[in-house]
C-alpha positions, 0 to 999 in steps of 0.5 A, a space after each residue: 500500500 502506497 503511503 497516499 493510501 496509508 494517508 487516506 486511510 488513517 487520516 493527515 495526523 498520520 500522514 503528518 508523523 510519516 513524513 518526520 519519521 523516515 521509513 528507515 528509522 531504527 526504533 531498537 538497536 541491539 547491543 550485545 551487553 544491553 542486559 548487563 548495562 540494564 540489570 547487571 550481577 551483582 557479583 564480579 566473575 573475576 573475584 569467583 574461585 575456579 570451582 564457582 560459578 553463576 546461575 541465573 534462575 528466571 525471570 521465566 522460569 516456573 519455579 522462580 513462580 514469574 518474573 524474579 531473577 535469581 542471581 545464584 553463586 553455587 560451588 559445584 550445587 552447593 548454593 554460596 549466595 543468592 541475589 534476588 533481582 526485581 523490577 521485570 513486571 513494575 506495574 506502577 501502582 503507587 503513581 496510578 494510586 496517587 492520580 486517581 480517587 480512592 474509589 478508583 483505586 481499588 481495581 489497581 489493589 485487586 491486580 497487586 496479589 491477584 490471587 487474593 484481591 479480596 483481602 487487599 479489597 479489605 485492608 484499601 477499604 478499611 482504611 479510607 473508611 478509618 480516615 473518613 470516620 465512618 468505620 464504626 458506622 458501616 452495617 455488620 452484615 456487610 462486615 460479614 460478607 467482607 469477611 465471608 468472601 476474604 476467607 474464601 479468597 485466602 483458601 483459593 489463595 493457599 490452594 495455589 500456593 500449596 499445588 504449585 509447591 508440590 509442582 515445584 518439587 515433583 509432585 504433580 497430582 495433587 495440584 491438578 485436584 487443588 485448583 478443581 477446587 479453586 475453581 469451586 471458590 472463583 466461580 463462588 466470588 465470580 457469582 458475587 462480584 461478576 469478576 473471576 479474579 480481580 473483583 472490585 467488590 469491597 467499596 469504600 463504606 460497603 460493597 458493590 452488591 449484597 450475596 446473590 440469593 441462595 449464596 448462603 445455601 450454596 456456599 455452605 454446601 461448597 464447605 461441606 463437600 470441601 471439608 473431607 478434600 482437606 483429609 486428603 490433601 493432608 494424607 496425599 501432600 503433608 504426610 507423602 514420605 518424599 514431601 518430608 524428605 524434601 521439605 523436612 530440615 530444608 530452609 530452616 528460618 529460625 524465629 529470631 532471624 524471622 523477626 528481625 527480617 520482618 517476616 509476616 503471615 505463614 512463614 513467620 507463624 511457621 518459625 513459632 509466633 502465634 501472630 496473626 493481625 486478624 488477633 492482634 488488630 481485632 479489625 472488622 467482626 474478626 473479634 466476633 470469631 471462634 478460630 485459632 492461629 497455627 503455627 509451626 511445630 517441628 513436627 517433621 524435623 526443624 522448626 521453621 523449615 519448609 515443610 512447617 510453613 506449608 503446614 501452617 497454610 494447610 492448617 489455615 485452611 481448616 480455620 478459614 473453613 471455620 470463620 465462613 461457617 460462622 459468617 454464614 449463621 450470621 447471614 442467615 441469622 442474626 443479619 439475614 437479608 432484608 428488602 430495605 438492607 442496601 450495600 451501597 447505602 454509606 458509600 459517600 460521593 465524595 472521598 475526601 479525608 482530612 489532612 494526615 498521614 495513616 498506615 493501616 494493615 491487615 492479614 492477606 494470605 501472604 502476610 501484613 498488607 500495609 498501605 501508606 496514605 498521606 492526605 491533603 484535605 482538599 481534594 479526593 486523590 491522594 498525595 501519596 499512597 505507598 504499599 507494604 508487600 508482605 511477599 516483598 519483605 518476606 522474599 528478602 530473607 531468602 539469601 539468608 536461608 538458602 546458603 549452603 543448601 543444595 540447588 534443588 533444595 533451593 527450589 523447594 525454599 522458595 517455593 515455601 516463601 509463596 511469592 507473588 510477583 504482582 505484589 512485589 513488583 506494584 
């Protein structure tokens, strides 16, 4: 096609930027040493030994579960050091967050763990509403509901990261029955919200829609079929003689070195500390809640090992199982539907807080989901808007426990960590 018909197809503005661009312009040049010059190893290959060497794991690879780069200095398989490299999947979300309003937000805090976007839903909401005062005023049976789909969404969430734990090590079975169950929970949420994964459900002051009718009957069937499921994933993952033997005594992190990395969720209830911010902040109707806080035991070998943090997520599963069973007698109970409730009643026109600066967390699946705001109080956007990724503090202790370890056991460590990408990368 000649470039008069190109212009007569696509208009002058076309034709304009053709003509200042020649068609021989070269848009990308290859340089040999562009990675290098980008992203460049941290460690000097002249200062190596002659029986060391650097392996680079990721940014692809499954086992490095997305875009991380594994620097890795190994003397023979013998892993010596471990560098993590990020920022192959920045997604920008503090700058979108600092020019838009709250509300519209959300749908970028969904696609930071978009495998638990209910749960940083929850910790977005609850701390605009506790900026604008309105925290207290917000109807319990819409704090039920918030909770009811965060606890569904964090047994989807375990499931992902239990199955893609055993592919990391070999076993290939049980995450293929893991995620049939998981798409049990995302059809749950999808009938909720209209959205499969990324959900925009929780809204400042309420939520998008109140539970379909016959959620509650649904939903507490799905529980009953999931209960004895739960029985096998333990006989057929936890108890399997070759997971003990690749998780057992494996990427021990003890307790100390988990509190002064600032470790969170699973992997520092799995080094021993019953600390869990749905106990320690009593944030929504979670203090209403009969359930406990596992923790790891050294059960199969070392505290604090692989196989104790993968435990402790199995074993959160059962008392996610138990909070929804009790949100359910409440919504069927004590706050059942009405014909006057409206979810959307609170959500104010205009978000506009105060002037401060306010820190507020919650217990994603992963760990303490933070975010930072610093409010003007003259208009609805913030001025800053920071998140605290429980995958990225966590992933940081990772060269720590992981020196002198073999390379597959390397493998298996961070597989434990349960890492999601979009989360460090925001």
């Amino acid at each position: 096609m000649s470039a008069v018909c190109r212009g007569s197809l696509l208009g002058t503005q076309h034709s304009a930027l053709s003509t200042k661009m020649p068609t021989d312009h070269i848009q990308y040049k290859f340089e040999k040493d562009h990675h290098h010059k980008s992203d460049p190893n941290l460690t000097n290959v002249d200062e190596l030994r002659t029986e060391e060497m650097i392996i680079n794991l990721g940014p692809q690879h499954p086992s490095t579960h997305g875009v991380l780069r594994l620097e890795v200095v190994t003397n023979g398989e013998i892993v010596k050091n471990v560098i993590p490299h990020l920022g192959y999947l920045h997604r920008c979300f503090e700058k979108h967050a600092e020019n838009l309003p709250y509300n519209q937000t959300i749908p970028f805090v969904d696609r930071m763990d978009y495998l638990a976007a209910m749960n940083s839903e929850h910790c977005f909401v609850m701390g605009v509403e506790k900026m604008l005062g309105i925290e207290k005023n917000i109807p319990k049976r819409i704090e039920y509901i918030r909770v009811l789909v965060a606890e569904l969404n964090r047994i989807a969430s375990h499931f992902v990261a239990i199955g893609t734990y055993g592919l990391d090590i070999g076993a290939f079975a049980p995450f293929l029955w893991l995620m049939r169950d998981r798409e049990h929970l995302n059809r749950l949420l999808e009938w909720v919200s209209g959205s499969r994964m990324l959900y925009n459900y929780i809204w400042v002051g309420g939520l998008y829609f109140d539970l379909p009718v016959g959620f509650e009957e649904r939903c507490a069937d799905f529980i009953k079929y999931l209960k004895p499921k739960m029985g096998e994933l333990q006989r057929i993952i936890m108890e399997n003689k070759i997971f003990i033997q690749r998780t057992a005594n494996v990427g021990v992190l003890p307790l100390d070195l988990a509190i002064n990395y600032a470790v969170s969720g699973p992997m520092l209830r799995g080094s021993g500390l019953r600390y869990d911010l749905r106990r320690v902040d009593n944030y929504s109707v979670y203090p209403e809640l009969d359930f406990d806080i596992p923790i790891g035991k050294g059960e199969m070998g070392k505290k604090g090992d692989c196989w104790d943090r993968a435990q402790v997520r199995v074993l959160e599963c059962y008392e996610s199982i138990k909070i929804i069973e009790q949100c359910l007698q409440k919504l069927v109970g004590e706050h059942k539907r009405t014909r006057e409730f409206d979810p959307q009643a609170l959500v104010p026109k205009k978000i506009r807080p105060k002037a401060m600066d306010f820190y507020v967390r919650a217990e994603s699946p992963r760990g303490e989901l933070g975010f930072f705001f610093r409010a003007t109080g003259n208009t609805d956007i913030p001025f800053r808007c920071k998140g605290r990724s429980p995958s990225m503090v966590n992933l940081s202790v990772l060269p720590e426990i992981s020196r002198g370890v073999m390379l597959a056991d390397l493998i298996a460590i961070l597989g434990s960590v349960d890492i999601v990408m979009g989360e460090i990368d925001r």
